[in-house]
C-alpha positions as CSV (number, residue, x, y, z in Angstrom):
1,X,-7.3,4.8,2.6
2,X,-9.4,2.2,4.7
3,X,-7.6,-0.8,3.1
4,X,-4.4,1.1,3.1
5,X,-4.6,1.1,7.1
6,X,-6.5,-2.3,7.7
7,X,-2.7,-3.8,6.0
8,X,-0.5,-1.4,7.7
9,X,-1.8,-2.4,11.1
10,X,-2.0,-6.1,9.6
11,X,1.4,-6.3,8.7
12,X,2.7,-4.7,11.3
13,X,1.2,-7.3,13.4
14,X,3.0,-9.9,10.9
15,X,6.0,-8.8,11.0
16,X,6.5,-8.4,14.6
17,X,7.4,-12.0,14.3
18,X,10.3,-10.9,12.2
19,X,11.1,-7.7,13.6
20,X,9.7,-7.7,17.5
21,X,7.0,-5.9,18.7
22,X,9.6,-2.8,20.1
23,X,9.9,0.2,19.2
24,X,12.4,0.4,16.9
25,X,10.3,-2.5,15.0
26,X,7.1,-0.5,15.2
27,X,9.6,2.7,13.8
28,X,10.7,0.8,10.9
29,X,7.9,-0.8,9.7
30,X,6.0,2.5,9.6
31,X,9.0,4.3,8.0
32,X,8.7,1.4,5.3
33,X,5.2,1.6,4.5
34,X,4.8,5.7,4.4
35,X,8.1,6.0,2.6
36,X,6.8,3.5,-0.1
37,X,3.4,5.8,-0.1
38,X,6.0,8.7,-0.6
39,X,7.7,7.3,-3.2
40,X,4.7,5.8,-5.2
41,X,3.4,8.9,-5.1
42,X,6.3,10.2,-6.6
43,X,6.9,7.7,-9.7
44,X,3.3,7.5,-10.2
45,X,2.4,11.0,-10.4
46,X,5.9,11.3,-12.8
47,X,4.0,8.8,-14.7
48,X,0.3,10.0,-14.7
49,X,1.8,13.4,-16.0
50,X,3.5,11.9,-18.9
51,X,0.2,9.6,-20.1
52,X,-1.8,12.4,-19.6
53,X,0.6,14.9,-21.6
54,X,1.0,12.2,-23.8
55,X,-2.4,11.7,-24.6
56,X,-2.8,15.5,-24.9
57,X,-0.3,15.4,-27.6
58,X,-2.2,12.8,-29.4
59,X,-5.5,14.0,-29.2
60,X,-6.8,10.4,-27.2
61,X,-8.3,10.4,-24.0
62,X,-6.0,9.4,-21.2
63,X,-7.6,6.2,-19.9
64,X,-6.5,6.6,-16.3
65,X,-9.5,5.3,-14.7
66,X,-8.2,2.0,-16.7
67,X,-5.1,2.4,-14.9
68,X,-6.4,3.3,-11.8
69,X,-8.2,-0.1,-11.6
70,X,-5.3,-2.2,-12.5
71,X,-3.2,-0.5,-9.7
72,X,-6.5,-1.2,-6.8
73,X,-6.4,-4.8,-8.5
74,X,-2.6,-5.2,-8.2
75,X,-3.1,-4.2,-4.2
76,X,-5.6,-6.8,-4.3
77,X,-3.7,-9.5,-5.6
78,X,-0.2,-9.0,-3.5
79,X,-2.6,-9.0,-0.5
80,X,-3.9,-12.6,-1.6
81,X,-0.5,-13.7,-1.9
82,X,1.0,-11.7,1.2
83,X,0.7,-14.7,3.6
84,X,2.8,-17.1,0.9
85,X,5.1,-14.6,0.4
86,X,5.7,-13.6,4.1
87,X,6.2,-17.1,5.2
88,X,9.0,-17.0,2.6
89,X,10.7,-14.4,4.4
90,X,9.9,-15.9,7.7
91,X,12.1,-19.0,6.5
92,X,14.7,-17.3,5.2
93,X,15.0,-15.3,8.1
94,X,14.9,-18.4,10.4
95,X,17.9,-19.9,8.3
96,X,20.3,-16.9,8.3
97,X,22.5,-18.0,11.3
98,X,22.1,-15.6,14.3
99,X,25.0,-13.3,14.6
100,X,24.7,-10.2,16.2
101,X,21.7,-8.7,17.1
102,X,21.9,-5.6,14.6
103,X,22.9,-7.7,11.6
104,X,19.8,-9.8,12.4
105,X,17.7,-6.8,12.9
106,X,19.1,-5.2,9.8
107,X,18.5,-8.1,7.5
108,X,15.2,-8.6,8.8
109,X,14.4,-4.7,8.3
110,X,15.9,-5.6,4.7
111,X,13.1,-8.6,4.4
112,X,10.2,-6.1,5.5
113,X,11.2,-3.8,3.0
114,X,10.9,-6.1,0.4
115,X,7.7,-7.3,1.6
116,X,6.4,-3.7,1.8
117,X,7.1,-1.6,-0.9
118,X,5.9,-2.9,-3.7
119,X,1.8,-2.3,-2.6
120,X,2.7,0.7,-0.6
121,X,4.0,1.6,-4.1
122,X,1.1,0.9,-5.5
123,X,-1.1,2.5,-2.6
124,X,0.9,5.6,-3.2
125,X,0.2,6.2,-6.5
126,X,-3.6,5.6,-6.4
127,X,-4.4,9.3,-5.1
128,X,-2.1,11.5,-8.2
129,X,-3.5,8.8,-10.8
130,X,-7.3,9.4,-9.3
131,X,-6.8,12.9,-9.5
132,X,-6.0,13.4,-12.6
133,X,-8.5,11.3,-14.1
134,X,-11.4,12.8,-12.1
135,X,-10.1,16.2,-13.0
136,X,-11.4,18.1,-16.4
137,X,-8.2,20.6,-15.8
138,X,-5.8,22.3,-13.7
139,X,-8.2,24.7,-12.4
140,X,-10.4,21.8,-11.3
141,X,-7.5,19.3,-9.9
142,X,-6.8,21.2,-7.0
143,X,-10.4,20.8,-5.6
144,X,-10.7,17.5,-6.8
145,X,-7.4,16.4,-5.4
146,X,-8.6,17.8,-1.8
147,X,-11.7,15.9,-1.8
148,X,-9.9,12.3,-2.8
149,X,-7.2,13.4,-0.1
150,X,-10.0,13.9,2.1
151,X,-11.7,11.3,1.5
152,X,-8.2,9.2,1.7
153,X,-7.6,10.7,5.0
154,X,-11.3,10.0,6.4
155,X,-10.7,6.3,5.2
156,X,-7.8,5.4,7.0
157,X,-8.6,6.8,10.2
158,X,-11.7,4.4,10.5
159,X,-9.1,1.7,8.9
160,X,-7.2,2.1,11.6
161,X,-9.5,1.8,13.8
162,X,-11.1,-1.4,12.2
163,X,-8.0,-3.3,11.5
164,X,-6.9,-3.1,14.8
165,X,-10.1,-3.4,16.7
166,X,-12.3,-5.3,14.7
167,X,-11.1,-7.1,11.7
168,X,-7.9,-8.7,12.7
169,X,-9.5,-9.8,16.4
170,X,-12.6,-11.5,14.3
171,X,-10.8,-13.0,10.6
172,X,-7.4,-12.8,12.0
173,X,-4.2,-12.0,9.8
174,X,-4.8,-14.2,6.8
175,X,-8.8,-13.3,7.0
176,X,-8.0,-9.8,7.4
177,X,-5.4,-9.4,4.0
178,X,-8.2,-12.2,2.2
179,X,-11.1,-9.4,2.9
180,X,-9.1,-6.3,2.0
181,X,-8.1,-8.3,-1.1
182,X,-11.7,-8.4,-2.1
183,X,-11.9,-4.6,-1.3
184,X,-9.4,-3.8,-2.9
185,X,-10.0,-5.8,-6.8
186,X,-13.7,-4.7,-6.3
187,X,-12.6,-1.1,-6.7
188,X,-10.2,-2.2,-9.3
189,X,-13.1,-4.2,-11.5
190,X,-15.4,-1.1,-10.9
């Protein structure tokens, strides 16, 4: 949750270079990145279920702490490589001839949400996949899935607050996505 906010503030501030710093910009870009948490959520809870019925079926143990790590780790790695990849965008932006103004907003919108949902994906499916591998049963999920929600919850509120206040003013953009990188493939190699 803390890294989750520290990049959503991060690339917001990004992509106001693509998008403006209005409201409609701040709108869309916060569309993008919970609807990608939405929809990772989704497909990666689809797909915890099915390891873990699959793995019932088999008699093996599910492994999803395995998983879990290479998700935190894949986080970690598109945040290394998010200022390469948005300076990509950034030129092809620049060379799509100006036209009118909602075109150019809408392809730029099209950009960010190419940018964005592949780790908000990822950062999606991190609480379903944690769940189930930190719960012993049904019974037990429920309680564990509040705490990791909670926990989630508590994380991105001082994210938030950090990104925006602290980390971004002190390491700037490129600083900011270098340090959550390290955040985040430390929780994936643990």
């Amino acid at each position: 949750g803390f890294s989750g906010l520290v990049y959503e503030v991060t690339w917001q501030k990004y992509l106001a270079t693509l998008l403006g710093s209005e409201a409609e910009a701040t709108a869309a870009v916060l569309a993008i990145f919970l609807g990608g948490l939405a929809a990772g959520y989704a497909i990666l809870g689809a797909v915890t279920r099915r390891v873990v019925a699959r793995s019932a079926r088999l008699g093996r143990p599910t492994r999803l702490l395995g998983r879990y790590g290479c998700i935190e780790a894949g986080i970690g790695l598109y945040a290394l490589l998010f200022p390469f990849v948005f300076t990509g965008a950034q030129h092809i932006s620049f060379v799509v001839p100006a036209g009118h103004e909602v075109l150019s907003f809408a392809f730029d919108v099209l950009l960010t949400i190419l940018l964005l949902v592949p780790p908000t994906i990822l950062m999606g499916g991190t609480i379903p996949m944690l769940t189930q591998a930190l719960s012993r049963n049904v019974d037990e999920s429920t309680r564990i899935h509040a705490w990791v929600y909670g926990l989630n919850t508590a994380g991105a509120f001082a994210g938030a607050l950090a990104g925006g206040f602290a980390l971004i003013p002190i390491l700037g953009l490129d600083g900011t996505m270098r340090a959550m990188s390290v955040v985040n493939l430390t929780a994936g190699a643990v």
